[in-house]
RODO-2510 file (C-alpha; in nm, 4 decimals, decimal comma):
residues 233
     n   res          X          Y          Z
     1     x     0,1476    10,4741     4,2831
     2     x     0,1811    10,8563     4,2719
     3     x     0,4698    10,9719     4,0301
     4     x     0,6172    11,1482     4,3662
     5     x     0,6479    10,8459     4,5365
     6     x     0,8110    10,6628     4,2799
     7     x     1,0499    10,9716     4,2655
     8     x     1,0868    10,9566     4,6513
     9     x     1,1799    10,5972     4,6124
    10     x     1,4379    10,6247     4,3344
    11     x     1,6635    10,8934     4,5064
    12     x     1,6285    10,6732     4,8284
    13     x     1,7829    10,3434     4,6377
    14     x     2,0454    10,6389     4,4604
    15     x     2,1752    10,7394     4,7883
    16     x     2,5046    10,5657     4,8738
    17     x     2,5063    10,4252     5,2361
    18     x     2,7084    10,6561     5,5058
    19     x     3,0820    10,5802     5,5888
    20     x     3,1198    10,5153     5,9326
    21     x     3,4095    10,8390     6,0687
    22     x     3,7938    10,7210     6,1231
    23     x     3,9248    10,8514     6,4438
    24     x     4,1232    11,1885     6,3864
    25     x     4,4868    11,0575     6,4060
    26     x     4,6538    11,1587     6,7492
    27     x     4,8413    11,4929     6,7482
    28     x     5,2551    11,4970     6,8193
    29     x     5,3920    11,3699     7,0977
    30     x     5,5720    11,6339     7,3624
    31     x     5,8751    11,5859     7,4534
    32     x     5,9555    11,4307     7,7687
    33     x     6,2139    11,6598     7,9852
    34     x     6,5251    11,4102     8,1392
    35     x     6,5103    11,4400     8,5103
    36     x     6,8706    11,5135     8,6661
    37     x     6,9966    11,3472     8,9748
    38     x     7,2506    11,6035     9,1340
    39     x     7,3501    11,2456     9,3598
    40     x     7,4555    11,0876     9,0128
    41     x     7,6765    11,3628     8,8837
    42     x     7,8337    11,4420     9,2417
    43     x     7,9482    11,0917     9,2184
    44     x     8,0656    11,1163     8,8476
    45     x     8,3005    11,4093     8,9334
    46     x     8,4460    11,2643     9,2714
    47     x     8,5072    10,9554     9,0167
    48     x     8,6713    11,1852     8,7902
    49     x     8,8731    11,3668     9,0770
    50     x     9,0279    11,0824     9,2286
    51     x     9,1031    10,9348     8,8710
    52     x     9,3129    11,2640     8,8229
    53     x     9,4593    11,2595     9,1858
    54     x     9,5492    10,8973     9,1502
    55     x     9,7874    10,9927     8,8286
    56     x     9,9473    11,2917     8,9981
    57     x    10,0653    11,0382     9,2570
    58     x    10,1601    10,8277     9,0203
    59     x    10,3610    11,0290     8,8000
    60     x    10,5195    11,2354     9,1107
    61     x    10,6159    10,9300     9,2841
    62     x    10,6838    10,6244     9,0652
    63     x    11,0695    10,8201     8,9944
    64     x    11,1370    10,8710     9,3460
    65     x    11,3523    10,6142     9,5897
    66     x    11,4416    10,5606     9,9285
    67     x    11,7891    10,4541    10,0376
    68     x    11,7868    10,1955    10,2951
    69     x    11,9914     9,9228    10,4110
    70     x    12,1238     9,6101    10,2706
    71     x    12,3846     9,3075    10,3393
    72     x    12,6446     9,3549    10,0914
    73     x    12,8636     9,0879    10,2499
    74     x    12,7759     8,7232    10,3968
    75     x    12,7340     8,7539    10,7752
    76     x    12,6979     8,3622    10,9787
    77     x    12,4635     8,4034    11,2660
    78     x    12,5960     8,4945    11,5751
    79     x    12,8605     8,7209    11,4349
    80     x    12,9289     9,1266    11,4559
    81     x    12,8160     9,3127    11,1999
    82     x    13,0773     9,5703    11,0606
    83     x    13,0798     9,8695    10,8353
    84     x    13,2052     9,5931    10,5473
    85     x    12,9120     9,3815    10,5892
    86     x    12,6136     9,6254    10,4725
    87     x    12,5756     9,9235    10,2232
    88     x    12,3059    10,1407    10,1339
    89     x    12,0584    10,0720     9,8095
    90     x    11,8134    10,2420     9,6958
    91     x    11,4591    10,1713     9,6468
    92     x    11,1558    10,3165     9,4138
    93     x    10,8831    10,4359     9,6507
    94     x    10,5684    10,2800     9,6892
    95     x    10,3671    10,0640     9,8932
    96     x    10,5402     9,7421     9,9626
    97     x    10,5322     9,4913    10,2011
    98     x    10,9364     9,4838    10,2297
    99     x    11,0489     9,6121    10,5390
   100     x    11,3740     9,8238    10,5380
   101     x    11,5851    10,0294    10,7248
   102     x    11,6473    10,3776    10,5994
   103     x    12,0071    10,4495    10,5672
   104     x    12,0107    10,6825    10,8079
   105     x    12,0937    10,4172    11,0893
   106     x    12,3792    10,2876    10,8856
   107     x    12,6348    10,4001    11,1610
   108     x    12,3895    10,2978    11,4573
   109     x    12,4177     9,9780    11,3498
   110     x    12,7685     9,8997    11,1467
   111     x    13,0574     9,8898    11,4056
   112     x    12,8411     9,9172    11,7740
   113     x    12,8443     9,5465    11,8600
   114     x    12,5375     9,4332    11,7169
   115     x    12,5011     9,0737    11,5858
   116     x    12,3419     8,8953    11,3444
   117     x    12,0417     8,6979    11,4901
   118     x    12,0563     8,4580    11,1719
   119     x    12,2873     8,4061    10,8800
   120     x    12,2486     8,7362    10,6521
   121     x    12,2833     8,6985    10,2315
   122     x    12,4813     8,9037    10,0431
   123     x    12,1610     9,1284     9,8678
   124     x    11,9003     9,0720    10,0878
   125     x    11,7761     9,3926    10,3126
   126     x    11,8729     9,4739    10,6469
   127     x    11,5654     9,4298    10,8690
   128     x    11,5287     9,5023    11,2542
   129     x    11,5023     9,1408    11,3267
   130     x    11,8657     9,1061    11,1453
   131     x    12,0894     9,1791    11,4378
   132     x    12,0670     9,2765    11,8682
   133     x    12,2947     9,3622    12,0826
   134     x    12,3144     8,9819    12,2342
   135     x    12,2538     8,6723    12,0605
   136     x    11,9881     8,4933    12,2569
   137     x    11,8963     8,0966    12,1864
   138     x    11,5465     8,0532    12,0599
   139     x    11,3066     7,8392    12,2295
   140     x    11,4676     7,4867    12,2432
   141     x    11,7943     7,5904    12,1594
   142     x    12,0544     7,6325    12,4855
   143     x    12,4017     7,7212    12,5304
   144     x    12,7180     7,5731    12,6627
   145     x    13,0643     7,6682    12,7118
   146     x    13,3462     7,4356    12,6659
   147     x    13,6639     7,5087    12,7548
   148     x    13,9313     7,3661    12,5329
   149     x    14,3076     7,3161    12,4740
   150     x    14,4463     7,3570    12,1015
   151     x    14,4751     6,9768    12,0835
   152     x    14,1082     6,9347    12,1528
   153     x    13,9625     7,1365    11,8086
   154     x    14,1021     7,1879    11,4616
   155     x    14,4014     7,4554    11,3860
   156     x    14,3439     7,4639    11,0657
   157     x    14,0947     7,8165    11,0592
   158     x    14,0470     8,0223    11,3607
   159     x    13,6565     7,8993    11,4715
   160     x    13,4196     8,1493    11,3913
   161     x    13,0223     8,2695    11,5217
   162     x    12,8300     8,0142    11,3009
   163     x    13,0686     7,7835    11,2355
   164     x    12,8595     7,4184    11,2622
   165     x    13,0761     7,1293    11,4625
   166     x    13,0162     6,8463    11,6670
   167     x    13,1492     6,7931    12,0324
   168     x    13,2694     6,4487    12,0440
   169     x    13,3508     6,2776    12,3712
   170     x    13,6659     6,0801    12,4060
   171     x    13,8380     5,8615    12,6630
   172     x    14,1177     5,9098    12,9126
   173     x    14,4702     6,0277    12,8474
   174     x    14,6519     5,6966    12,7380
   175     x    14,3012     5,4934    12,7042
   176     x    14,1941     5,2894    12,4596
   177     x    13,9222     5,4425    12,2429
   178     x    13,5555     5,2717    12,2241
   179     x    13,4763     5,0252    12,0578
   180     x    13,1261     5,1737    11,9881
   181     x    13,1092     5,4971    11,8183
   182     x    13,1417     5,8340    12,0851
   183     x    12,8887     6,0424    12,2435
   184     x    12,8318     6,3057    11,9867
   185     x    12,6674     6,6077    11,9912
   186     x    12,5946     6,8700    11,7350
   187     x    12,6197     7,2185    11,8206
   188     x    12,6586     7,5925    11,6610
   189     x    12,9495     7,8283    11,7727
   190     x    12,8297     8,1321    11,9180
   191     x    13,1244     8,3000    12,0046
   192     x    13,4800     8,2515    12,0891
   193     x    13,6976     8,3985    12,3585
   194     x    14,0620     8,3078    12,5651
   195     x    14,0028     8,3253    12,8897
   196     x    14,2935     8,4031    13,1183
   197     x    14,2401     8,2005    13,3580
   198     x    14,2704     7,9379    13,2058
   199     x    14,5642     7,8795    13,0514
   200     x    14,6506     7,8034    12,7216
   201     x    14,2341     7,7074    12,6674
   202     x    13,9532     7,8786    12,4401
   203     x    13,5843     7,9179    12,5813
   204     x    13,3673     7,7938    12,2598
   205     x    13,0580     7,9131    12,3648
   206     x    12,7854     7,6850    12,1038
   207     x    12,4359     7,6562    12,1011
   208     x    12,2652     7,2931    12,1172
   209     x    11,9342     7,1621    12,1801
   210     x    11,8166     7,1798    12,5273
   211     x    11,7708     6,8305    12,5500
   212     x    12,1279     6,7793    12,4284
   213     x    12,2890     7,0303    12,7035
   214     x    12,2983     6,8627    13,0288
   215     x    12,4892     6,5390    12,8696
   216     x    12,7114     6,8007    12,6941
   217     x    12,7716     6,9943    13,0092
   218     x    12,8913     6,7233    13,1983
   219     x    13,1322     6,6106    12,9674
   220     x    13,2955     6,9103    12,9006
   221     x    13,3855     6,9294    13,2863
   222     x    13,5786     6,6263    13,2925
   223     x    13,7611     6,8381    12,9377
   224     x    13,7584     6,4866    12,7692
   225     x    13,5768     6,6388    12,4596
   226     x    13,7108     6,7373    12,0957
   227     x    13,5173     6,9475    11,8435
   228     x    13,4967     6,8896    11,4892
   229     x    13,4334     7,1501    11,2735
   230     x    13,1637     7,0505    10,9941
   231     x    13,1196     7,1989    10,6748
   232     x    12,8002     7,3933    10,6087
   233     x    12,6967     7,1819    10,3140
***
């Protein structure tokens, strides 16, 4: 073999092997640009308006009050209501679901005749279902007038609108009385008036169930009837 050769041969065995190439490393990322959504911030700052509009209101009208009406006196059902009976309050402003009656009305109402439609508390508000101008009975209810002598009730306390009693039947001048217990019926005064013609006798006008007033009528024609007057407890 030729000296060349053996040259040739030697650098070729010398001659590391080739590196295979690394991938250049990737150049700097650009920054993405946020994308605005004019719906989003429209919403934000009507969010942020009513939050502000909300605590004007608040701090504007959480001091303020109304005056309105309220019973400052126990009234029984049935009776007038008078200047004595109801005053005027006042109220923080708001939304409630108490209804009132602005004070205003105070002298359409105290004094004209109206009537209390069921028994009013002492504190509790004046409402337009309080009082009318004429007591009506409710369905079920009727009323009856009795005419009676001072020896047929109790003359102990003038009767009154609301006073609770019992009209008790009872027999004949001079009779003997039952054996059994009376006819009994209870019953509500409504009102009570002298009527002049008839003498020395009260109309007790009371309210009783309907089923209750035909018996009750009857009796009080032949004016063999007493009332009782009950106490409300």
């Amino acid at each position: 073999m030729s000296s060349n050769t053996k040259v040739a041969n030697q650098e070729k065995h010398a001659r590391p092997a080739a590196q295979p190439q690394r991938p250049a490393p990737p150049g700097p990322l650009k920054p993405t640009r946020a994308r605005r959504r004019p719906a989003l911030i429209a919403l934000g700052l009507a969010l942020v308006a009513l939050s502000v509009l909300a605590s004007v209101y608040l701090a504007t009208t959480l001091g303020e009050t109304q005056r309105v009406l309220a019973v400052t006196a126990d009234v029984p059902r049935g009776a007038e209501i008078e200047s004595s009976h109801i005053g005027v309050v006042e109220l923080p402003i708001g939304p409630t679901s108490l209804e009132s009656l602005p004070a205003a009305q105070l002298d359409q109402i105290a004094d004209q005749g109206k009537v209390a439609t069921a028994d009013l508390r002492n504190g509790q508000l004046l409402t337009s279902a309080s009082f009318a101008d004429e007591l009506q009975p409710a369905a079920g209810r009727s009323v009856v007038g009795i005419a009676l002598a001072a020896h047929q009730m109790p003359g102990v306390e003038p009767l009154k609108a609301g006073d609770t009693v019992r009209v008790v039947e009872t027999p004949a001048t001079g009779g003997e009385p039952p054996d059994e217990a009376p006819f009994t019926i209870s019953a509500v005064v409504l009102g009570v008036s002298d009527d002049e013609m008839l003498a020395d006798q009260t109309v007790v006008d009371v309210e009783v169930a309907s089923s209750d007033a035909p018996a009750l009528a009857a009796r009080a024609a032949t004016g063999r009837v007493a009332l009782i007057v009950d106490g409300d407890g």
